[in-house]
Legacy VTK file of the C-alpha trace (Angstrom):
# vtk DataFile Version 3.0
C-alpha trace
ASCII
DATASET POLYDATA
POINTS 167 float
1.791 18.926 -12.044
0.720 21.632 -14.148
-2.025 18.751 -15.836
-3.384 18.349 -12.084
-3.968 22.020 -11.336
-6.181 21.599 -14.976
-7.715 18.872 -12.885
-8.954 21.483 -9.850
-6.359 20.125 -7.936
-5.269 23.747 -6.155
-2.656 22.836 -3.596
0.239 20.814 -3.971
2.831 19.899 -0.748
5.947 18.213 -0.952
6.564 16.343 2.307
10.184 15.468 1.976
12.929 13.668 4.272
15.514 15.651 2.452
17.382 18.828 2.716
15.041 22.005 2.359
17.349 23.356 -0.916
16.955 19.979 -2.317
13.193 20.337 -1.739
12.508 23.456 -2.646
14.348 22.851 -6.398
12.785 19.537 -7.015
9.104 21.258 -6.326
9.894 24.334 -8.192
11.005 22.306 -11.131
7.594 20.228 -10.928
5.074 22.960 -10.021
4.721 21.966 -6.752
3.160 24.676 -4.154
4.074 24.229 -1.046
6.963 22.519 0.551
7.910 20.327 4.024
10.933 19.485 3.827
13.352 17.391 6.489
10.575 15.245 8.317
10.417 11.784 9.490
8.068 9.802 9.111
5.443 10.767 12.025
6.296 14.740 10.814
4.789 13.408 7.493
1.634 12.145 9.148
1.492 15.171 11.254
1.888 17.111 8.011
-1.186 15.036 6.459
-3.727 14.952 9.572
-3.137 19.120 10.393
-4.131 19.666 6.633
-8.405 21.701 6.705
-11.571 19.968 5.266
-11.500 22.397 2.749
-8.319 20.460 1.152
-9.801 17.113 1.436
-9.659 14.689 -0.319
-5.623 14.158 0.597
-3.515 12.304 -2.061
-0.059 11.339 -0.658
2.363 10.112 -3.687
5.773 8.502 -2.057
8.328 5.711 -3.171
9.940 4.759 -0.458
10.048 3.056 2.975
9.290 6.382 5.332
6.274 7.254 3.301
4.223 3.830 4.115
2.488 5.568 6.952
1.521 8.579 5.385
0.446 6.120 2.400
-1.477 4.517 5.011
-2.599 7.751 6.631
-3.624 9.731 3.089
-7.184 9.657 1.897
-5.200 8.023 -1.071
-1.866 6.817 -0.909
-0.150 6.282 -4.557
3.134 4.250 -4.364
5.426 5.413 -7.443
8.147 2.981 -9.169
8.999 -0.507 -9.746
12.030 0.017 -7.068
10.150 1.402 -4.609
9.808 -0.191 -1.209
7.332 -3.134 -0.666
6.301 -1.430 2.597
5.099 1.524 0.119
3.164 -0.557 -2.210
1.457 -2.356 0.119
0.377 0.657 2.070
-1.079 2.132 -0.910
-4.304 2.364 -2.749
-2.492 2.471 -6.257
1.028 1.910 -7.404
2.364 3.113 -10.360
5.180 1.456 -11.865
7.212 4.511 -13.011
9.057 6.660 -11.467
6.938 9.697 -13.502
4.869 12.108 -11.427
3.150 12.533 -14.490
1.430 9.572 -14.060
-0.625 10.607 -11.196
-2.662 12.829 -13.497
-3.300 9.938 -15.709
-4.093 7.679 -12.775
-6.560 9.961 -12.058
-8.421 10.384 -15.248
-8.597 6.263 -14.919
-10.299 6.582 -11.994
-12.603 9.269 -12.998
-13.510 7.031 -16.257
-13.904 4.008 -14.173
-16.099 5.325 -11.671
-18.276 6.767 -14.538
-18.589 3.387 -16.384
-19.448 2.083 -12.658
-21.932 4.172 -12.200
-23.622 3.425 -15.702
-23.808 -0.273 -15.119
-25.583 0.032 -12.095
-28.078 2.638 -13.151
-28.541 0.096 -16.396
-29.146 -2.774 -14.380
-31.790 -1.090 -11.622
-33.530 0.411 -14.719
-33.863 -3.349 -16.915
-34.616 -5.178 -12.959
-37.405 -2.188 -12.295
-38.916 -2.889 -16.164
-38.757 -6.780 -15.510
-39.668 -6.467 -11.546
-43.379 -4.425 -13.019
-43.653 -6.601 -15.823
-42.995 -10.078 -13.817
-45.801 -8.077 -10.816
-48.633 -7.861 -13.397
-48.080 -12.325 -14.123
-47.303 -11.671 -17.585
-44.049 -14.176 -16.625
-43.863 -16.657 -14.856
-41.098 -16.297 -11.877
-38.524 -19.104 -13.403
-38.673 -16.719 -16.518
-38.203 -13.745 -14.178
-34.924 -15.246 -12.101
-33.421 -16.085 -15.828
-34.362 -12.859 -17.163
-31.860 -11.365 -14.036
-28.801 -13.421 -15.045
-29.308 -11.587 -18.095
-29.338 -8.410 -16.630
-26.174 -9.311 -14.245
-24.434 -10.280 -17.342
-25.442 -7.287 -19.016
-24.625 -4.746 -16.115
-21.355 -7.107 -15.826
-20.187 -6.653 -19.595
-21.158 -3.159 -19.303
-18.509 -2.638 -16.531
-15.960 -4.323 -18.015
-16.208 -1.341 -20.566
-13.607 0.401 -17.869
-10.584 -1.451 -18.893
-10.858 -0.074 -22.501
-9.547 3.773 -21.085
LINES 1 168
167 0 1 2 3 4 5 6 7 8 9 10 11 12 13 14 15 16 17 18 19 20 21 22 23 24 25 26 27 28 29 30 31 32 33 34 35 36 37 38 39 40 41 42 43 44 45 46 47 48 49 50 51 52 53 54 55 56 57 58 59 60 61 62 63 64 65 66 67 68 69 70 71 72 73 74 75 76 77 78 79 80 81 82 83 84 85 86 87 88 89 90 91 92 93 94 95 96 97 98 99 100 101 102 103 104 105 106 107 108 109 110 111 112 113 114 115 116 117 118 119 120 121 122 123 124 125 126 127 128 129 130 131 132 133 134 135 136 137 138 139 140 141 142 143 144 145 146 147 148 149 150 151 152 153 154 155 156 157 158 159 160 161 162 163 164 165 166
């Protein structure tokens, strides 16, 4: 947790089913801030929804059956483990296969690089279209030319994107 606050990420909750004691060791032992311990399911939600603007976005981490709604419910839900419940995983926006919180920092910094490469190819693409769009205007190619020219660019802004699974 420690590599999250790094991140900006300033408050962390544990919403927990189990026994307050329980709880409160598991999130000292992690670096966790704040703790709700001994809710159901609809506590959890009510946990998540009561939470300011100020401490949006909400990222809900769970690996179990009672934390599907407040998957659901999160901003982003992040189902943890390959034993987790299916009812987690599919409520989720991203499952992680192992049971390591350490892994949500990680899944972040994928995301971040992601977007970023996103972000490039579509920049690169408008700029090459805008070029060929003011050259094509001016008749200096004919249109065929032009509408080839733009599966180029596609392919381009497509390979481009693809640069995302190299993180």
């Amino acid at each position: 947790m420690n590599g999250l606050h790094k991140l900006g990420i300033h408050n962390l909750l544990m919403i927990s089913g189990d026994k307050l004691a329980i709880a409160n060791q598991i999130a000292s032992k992690v670096g966790i801030d704040q703790v709700y311990a001994e809710k159901l399911p609809e506590e959890k939600i009510q946990v998540l929804q009561q939470l300011s603007l100020d401490e949006r976005p909400v990222v809900m981490v769970g690996d179990g059956v009672n934390d599907a709604p407040s998957l659901a419910t999160a901003d982003v839900g992040i189902a943890m483990g390959v034993h987790g419940a299916t009812a987690a995983s599919e409520s989720a926006d991203a499952v992680i296969l192992k049971d390591d919180l350490s892994l949500v920092e990680t899944a972040r910094k994928i995301a971040e690089h992601t977007m970023q490469v996103a972000k490039h190819a579509v920049l690169i693409g408008i700029a090459i279209c805008t070029i060929l769009m003011l050259i094509a205007s001016t008749g200096a190619i004919p249109a065929i030319i032009g509408a080839l020219f733009q599966e180029v660019i596609d392919t381009v802004t497509i390979l481009w994107a693809l640069r995302a699974r190299n993180y």
